[in-house]
C-alpha positions as a printed Julia matrix, in Angstrom:
215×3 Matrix{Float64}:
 -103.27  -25.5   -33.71
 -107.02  -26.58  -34.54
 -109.04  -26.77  -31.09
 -112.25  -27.68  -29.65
 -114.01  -27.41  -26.04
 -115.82  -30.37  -25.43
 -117.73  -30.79  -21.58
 -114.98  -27.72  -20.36
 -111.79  -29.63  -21.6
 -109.36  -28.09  -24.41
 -109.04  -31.11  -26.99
 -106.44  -30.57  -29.61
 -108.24  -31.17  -32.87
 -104.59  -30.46  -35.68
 -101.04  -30.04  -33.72
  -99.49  -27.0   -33.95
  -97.52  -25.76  -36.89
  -95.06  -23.04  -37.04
  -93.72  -20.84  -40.19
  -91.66  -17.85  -40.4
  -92.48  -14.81  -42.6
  -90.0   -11.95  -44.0
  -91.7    -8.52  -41.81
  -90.48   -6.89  -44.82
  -88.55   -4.38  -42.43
  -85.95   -4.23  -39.82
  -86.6    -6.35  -36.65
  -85.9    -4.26  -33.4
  -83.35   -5.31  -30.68
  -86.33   -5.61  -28.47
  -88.05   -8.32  -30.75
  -84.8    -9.94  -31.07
  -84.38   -9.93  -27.27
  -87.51  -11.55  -26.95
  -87.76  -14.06  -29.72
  -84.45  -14.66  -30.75
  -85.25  -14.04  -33.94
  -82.69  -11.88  -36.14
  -83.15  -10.45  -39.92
  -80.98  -13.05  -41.7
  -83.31  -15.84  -40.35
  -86.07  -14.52  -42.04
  -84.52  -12.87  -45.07
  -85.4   -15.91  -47.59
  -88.55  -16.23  -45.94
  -92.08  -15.31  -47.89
  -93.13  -11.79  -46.87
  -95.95  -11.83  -44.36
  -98.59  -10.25  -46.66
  -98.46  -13.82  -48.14
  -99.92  -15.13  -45.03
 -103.79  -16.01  -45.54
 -106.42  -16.91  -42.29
 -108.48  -19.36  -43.69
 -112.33  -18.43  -44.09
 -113.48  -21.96  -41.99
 -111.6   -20.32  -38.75
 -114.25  -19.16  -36.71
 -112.19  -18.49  -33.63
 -108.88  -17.19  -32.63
 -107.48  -17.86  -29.32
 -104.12  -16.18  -27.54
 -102.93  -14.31  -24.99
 -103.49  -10.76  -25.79
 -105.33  -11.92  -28.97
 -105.93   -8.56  -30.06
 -101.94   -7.52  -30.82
 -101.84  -11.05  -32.84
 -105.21   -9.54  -34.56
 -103.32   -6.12  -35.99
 -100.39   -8.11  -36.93
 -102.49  -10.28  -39.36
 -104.45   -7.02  -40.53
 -101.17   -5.36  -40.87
 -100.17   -8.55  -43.03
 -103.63   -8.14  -45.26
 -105.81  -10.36  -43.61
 -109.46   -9.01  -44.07
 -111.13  -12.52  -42.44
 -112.18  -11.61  -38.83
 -113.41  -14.58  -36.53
 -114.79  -14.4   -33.08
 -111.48  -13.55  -30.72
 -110.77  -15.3   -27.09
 -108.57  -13.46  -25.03
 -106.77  -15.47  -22.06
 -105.0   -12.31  -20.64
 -108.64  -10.66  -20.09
 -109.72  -14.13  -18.78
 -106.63  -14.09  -16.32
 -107.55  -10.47  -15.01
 -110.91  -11.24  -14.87
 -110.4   -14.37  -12.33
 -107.67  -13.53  -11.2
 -107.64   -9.79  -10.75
 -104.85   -9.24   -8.09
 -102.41  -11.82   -9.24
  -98.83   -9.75   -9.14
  -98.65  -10.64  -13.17
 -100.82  -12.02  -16.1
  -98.44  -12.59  -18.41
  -98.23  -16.38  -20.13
  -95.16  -17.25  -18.81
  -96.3   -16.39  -15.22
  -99.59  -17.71  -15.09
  -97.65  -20.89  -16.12
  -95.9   -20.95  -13.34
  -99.05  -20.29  -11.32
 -101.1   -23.07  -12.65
  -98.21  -25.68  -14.33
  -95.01  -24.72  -12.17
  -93.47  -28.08  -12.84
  -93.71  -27.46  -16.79
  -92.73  -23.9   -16.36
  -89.76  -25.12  -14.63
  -88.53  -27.59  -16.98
  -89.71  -25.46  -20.11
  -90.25  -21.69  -19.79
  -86.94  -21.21  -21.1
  -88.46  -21.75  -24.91
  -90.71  -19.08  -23.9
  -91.41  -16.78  -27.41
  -91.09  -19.65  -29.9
  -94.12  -20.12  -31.3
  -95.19  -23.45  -30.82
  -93.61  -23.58  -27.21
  -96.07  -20.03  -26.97
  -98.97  -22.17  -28.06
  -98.23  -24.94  -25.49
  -98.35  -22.88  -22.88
 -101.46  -20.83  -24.05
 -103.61  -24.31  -24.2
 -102.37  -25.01  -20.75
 -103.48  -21.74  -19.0
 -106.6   -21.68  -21.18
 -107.51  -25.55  -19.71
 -106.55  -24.08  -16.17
 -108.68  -20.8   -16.31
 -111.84  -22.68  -17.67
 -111.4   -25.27  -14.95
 -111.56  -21.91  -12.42
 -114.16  -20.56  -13.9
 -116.6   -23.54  -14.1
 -115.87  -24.35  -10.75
 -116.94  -20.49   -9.97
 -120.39  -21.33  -11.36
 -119.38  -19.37  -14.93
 -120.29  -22.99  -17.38
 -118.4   -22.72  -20.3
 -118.54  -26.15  -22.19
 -118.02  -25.38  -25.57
 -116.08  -22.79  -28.0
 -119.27  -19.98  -28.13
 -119.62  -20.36  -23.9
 -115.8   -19.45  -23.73
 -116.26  -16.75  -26.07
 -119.07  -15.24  -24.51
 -116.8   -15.68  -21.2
 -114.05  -13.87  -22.81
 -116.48  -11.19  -23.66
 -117.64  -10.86  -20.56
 -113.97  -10.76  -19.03
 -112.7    -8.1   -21.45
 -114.98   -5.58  -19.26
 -112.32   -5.47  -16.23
 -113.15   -4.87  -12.45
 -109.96   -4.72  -11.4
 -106.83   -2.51  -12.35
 -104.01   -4.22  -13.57
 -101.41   -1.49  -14.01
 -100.41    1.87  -12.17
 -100.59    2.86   -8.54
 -104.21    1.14   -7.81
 -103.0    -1.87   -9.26
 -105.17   -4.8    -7.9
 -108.21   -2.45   -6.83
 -111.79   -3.23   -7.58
 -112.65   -0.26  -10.11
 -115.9    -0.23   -7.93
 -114.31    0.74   -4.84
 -111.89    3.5    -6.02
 -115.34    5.19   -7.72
 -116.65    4.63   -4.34
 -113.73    7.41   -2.79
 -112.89   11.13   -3.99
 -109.16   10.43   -4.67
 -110.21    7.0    -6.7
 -113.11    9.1    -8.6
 -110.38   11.89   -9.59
 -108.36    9.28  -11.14
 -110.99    7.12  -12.79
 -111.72   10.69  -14.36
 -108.03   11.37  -14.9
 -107.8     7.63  -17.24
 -110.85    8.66  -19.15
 -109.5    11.6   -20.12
 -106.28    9.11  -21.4
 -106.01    9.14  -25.44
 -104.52    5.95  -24.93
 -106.88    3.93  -22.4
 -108.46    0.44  -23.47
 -112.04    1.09  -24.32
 -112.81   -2.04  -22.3
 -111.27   -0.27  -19.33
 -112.85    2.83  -19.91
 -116.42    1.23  -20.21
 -115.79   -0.22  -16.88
 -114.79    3.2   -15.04
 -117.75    5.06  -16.82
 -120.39    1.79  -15.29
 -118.81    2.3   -11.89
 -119.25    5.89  -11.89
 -122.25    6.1   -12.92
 -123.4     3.54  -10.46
 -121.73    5.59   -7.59
């Protein structure tokens, strides 16, 4: 789907297109669980290193944009435009929401929609839907929290900004300020505990390394 902000409103430039690609390997049961997608839907399909980003996109938009990122690298894509995250957006303004995941902020923000379509949930232009609903909703938020993003580069710069959490959003200090757990001993020894995480988001772990250095 082509896209533009214009005065803080989503406007749908080119409706969404969708087109399957051969992974060139099995697809888990997991995938299949989720998108209902099986191997001999896909077996007469091009393979996915045919796929090509075109050089005039200069943004890419999605929920947890950075998985969708490595998939097209993984595919051969070498173009890299400016990426807008609506998961970090969601933690950011919504940091102790029980989930951020698309389907749930849905039914946070569009409940009546969810409702009635939810169920398509994973198909890709049903996925896309959804993602330009939340994205309209969280911009609305935060403009009306003084945050003015009115075009493509302001929510961008947002998205940035949001990537850098101050919240957790997993584990057993889920919802807590990152501020306030560098602020106690037992919240300091676990900050300390994720750096030391092979794993942890470098986002996350510039945010615990701010916080305790501002302790």
């Amino acid at each position: 789907m082509g896209f533009d902000i214009i005065n803080g409103k989503v406007t749908v430039l080119q409706a969404p297109r969708a087109k399957r690609f051969n992974p060139l390997k099995e697809i888990s049961l997991g995938s299949m669980a989720i998108s209902h997608i099986c191997d001999e839907d896909v077996a007469d399909e091009p393979p996915h290193t045919n796929f090509r980003l075109p050089s005039s996109v200069k943004y890419l938009i999605g929920h947890n944009i950075d998985f969708d990122m490595a998939v097209l690298k993984n595919a051969g894509v070498t173009h890299e435009p400016k990426l807008i995250c609506t998961n970090a957006m969601a933690n950011f303004l919504l940091p102790t929401l029980e989930s951020h995941k698309l389907v749930s902020l849905l039914y946070h923000f569009h409940r009546d929609i969810a409702r009635a379509q939810a169920k398509n949930a994973h198909a890709a232009i049903a996925d896309i839907y959804f993602t330009e609903l939340v994205l309209g909703s969280l911009i609305d938020m935060a403009n009306s929290q003084g945050h003015e993003i009115s075009d493509v580069e302001n929510l961008y710069e947002f998205s940035q900004m949001a990537r850098i959490p101050t919240h957790l959003s997993f584990g057993k200090h889920k919802g807590e300020a990152i501020a306030d757990l560098a602020a106690s001993s037992e919240g300091t020894g676990y900050i300390k505990w994720l750096l030391k995480q092979d794993s942890v988001d470098p986002y996350l772990a510039q945010a615990c390394q701010q916080a305790l250095e501002s302790v």
